[in-house]
C-alpha positions in Angstrom: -105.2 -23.6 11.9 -105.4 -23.1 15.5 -101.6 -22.9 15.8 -101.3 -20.8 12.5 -103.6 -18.0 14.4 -101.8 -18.1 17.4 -98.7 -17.0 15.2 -100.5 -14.7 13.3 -101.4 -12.9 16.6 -98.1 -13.0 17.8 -96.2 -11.5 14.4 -99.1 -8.9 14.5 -98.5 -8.2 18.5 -94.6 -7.6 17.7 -95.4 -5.7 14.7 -97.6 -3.0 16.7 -94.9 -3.1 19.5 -92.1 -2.0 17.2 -94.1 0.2 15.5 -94.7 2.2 18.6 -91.1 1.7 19.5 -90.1 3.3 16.3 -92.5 6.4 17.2 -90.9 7.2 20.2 -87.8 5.8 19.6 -86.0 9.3 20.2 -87.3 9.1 24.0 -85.8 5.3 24.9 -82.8 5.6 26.3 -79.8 3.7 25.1 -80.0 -0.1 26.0 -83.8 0.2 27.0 -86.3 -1.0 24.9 -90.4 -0.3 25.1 -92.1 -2.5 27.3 -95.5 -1.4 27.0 -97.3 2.0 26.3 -100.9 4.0 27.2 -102.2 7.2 26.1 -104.5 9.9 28.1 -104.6 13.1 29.0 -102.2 14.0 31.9 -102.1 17.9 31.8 -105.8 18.7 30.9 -105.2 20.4 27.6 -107.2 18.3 25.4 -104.5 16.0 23.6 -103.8 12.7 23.8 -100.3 12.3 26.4 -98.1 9.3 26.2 -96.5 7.3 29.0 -94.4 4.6 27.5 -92.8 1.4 30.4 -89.4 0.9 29.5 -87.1 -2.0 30.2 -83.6 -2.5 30.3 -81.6 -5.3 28.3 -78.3 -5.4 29.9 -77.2 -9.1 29.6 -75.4 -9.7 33.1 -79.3 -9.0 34.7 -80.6 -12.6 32.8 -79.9 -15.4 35.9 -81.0 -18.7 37.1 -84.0 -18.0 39.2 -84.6 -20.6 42.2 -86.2 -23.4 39.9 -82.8 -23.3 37.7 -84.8 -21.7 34.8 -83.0 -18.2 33.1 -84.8 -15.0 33.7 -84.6 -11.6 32.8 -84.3 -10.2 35.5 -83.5 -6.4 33.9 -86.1 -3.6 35.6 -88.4 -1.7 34.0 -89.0 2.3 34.4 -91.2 5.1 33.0 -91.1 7.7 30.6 -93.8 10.4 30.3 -94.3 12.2 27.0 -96.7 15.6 26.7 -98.0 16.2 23.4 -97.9 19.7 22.0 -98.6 21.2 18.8 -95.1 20.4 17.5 -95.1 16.8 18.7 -94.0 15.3 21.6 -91.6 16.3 24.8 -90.6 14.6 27.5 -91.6 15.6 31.1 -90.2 12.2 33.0 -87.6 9.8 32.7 -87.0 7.2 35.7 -85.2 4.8 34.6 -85.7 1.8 36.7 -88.6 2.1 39.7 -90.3 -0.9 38.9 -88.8 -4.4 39.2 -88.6 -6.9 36.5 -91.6 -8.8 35.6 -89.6 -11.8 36.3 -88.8 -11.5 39.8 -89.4 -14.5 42.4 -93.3 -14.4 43.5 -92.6 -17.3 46.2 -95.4 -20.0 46.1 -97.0 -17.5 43.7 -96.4 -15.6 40.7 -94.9 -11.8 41.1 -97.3 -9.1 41.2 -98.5 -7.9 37.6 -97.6 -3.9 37.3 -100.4 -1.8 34.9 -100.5 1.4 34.0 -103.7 3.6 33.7 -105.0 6.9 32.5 -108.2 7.9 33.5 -109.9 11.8 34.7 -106.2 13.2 33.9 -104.4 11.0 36.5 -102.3 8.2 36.5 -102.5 5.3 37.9 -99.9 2.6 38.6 -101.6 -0.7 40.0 -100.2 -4.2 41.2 -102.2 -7.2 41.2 -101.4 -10.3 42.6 -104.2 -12.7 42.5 -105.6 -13.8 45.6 -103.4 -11.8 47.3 -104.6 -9.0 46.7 -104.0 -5.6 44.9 -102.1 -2.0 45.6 -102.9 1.4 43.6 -100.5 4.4 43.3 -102.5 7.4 42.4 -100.3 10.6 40.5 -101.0 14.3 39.4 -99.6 16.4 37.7 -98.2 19.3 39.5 -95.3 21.6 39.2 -93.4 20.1 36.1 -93.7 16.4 37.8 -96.0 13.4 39.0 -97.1 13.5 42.6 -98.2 10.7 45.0 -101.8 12.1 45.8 -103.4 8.8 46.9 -102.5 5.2 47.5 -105.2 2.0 48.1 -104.5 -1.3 49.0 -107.0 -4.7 49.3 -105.6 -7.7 51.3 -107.1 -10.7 50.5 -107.0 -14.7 51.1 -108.3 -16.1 48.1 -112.1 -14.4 47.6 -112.1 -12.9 51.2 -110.9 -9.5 51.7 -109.2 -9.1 54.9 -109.1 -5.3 54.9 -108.6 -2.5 52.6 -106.6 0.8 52.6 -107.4 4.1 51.3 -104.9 7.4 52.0 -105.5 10.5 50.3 -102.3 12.7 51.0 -103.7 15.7 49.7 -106.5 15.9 52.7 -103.7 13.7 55.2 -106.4 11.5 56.0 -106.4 7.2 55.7 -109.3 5.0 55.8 -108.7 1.6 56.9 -111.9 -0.7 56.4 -111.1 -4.5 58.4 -112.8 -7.4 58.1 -113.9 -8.3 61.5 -114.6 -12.1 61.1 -111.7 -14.6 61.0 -111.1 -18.0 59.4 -114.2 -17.2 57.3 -114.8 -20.2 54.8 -115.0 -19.9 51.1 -118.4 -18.2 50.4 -118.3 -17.1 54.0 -120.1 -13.3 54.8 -117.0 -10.9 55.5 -118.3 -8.5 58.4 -116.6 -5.0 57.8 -115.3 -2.1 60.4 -114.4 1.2 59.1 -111.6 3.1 61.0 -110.4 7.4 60.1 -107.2 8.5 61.0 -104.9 11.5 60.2 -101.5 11.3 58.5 -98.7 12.6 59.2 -98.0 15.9 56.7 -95.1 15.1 54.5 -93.7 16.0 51.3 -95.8 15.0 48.6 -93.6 11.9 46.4 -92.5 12.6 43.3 -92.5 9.9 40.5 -89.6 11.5 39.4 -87.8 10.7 42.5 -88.5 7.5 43.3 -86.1 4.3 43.4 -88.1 1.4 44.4 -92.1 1.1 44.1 -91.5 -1.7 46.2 -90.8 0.4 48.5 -93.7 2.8 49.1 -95.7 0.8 51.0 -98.1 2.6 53.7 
């Protein structure tokens, strides 16, 4: 029985996934398929907005990782629908900014990407365990997404080692350290808090970026 529900669950997951990629099939581009999909408001009007994780299938991007096991190793990318009283329309399409799910995580596995809606921003989050954890934060604003705020935790297991917090609209970064080393397991962490000013830059636009990977402050 156990077994039989497990199959159930997984017919049923694939079911709802292909229903939603027959809903917005018209925005997947050609050789993509939908990876995963949330729904929020992004523009403040009151309707439900959809921003749908795409993933390439291109068949020369499935290798041998380093354990000799086959991978997909296709990236993923974005695509952010507005609903309007005639359906949907797309305000942004990039491709492939994120990596594959299947990349090499070292001793570890990779770092999980998730997608959020929530007070009509969006939120794109890695978390990787004990390691830690990195936060995007994106508005709306002149007919793209921009890079308003980024936050990062560093960690070694349960410890937090220090955390990051840079608002780019006010230019100003909060770093919080952890002022005790080689603190055991259920150790006290003893915390510092450090202000600083950034430098002012053009605010990043989803639309624009190549690598996530990359933006790392």
């Amino acid at each position: 029985m156990k077994h039989i529900a497990l199959l159930l669950c997984f017919l049923s997951f694939n079911f709802v996934q292909a229903q939603k990629a027959a809903d917005f099939k018209a925005f997947i581009p050609a050789s993509f398929v939908l990876y995963d999909s949330i729904s929020g408001d992004l523009n403040r009007d009151g309707l439900k907005d959809m921003v749908l994780i795409i993933k390439d299938t291109q068949e020369k991007n499935v290798v041998k990782n380093q354990f000799g096991e086959m991978v997909d190793r296709n990236r993923r990318g974005i695509v952010i629908l507005f609903q309007t009283e005639s359906g949907f329309k797309q305000v942004i399409l990039n491709k492939r900014c994120f990596e594959s799910e299947n990349e090499d995580g070292g001793a570890y596995y990779p770092p999980e990407l998730d997608a959020s809606i929530d007070h009509n921003k969006l939120f794109i989050t890695y978390n990787h365990g004990r390691y830690g954890s990195w936060r995007y934060t994106f508005r709306y604003q002149n007919n793209d997404f921009v890079l308003i705020g980024y936050d990062r935790t560093d960690r070694s297991g349960p410890i937090i080692n220090s955390e990051i917090s840079i608002n780019f609209l006010t230019k100003k970064k909060k770093e919080v350290l952890n002022m005790k080393d080689n603190i055991e397991e259920g150790g006290e962490e003893e915390f510092k808090e450090f202000w600083s000013d950034i430098k002012d830059r053009e605010l990043i636009r989803l639309s624009k970026i190549n690598e996530f990977y990359d933006l790392y402050f």
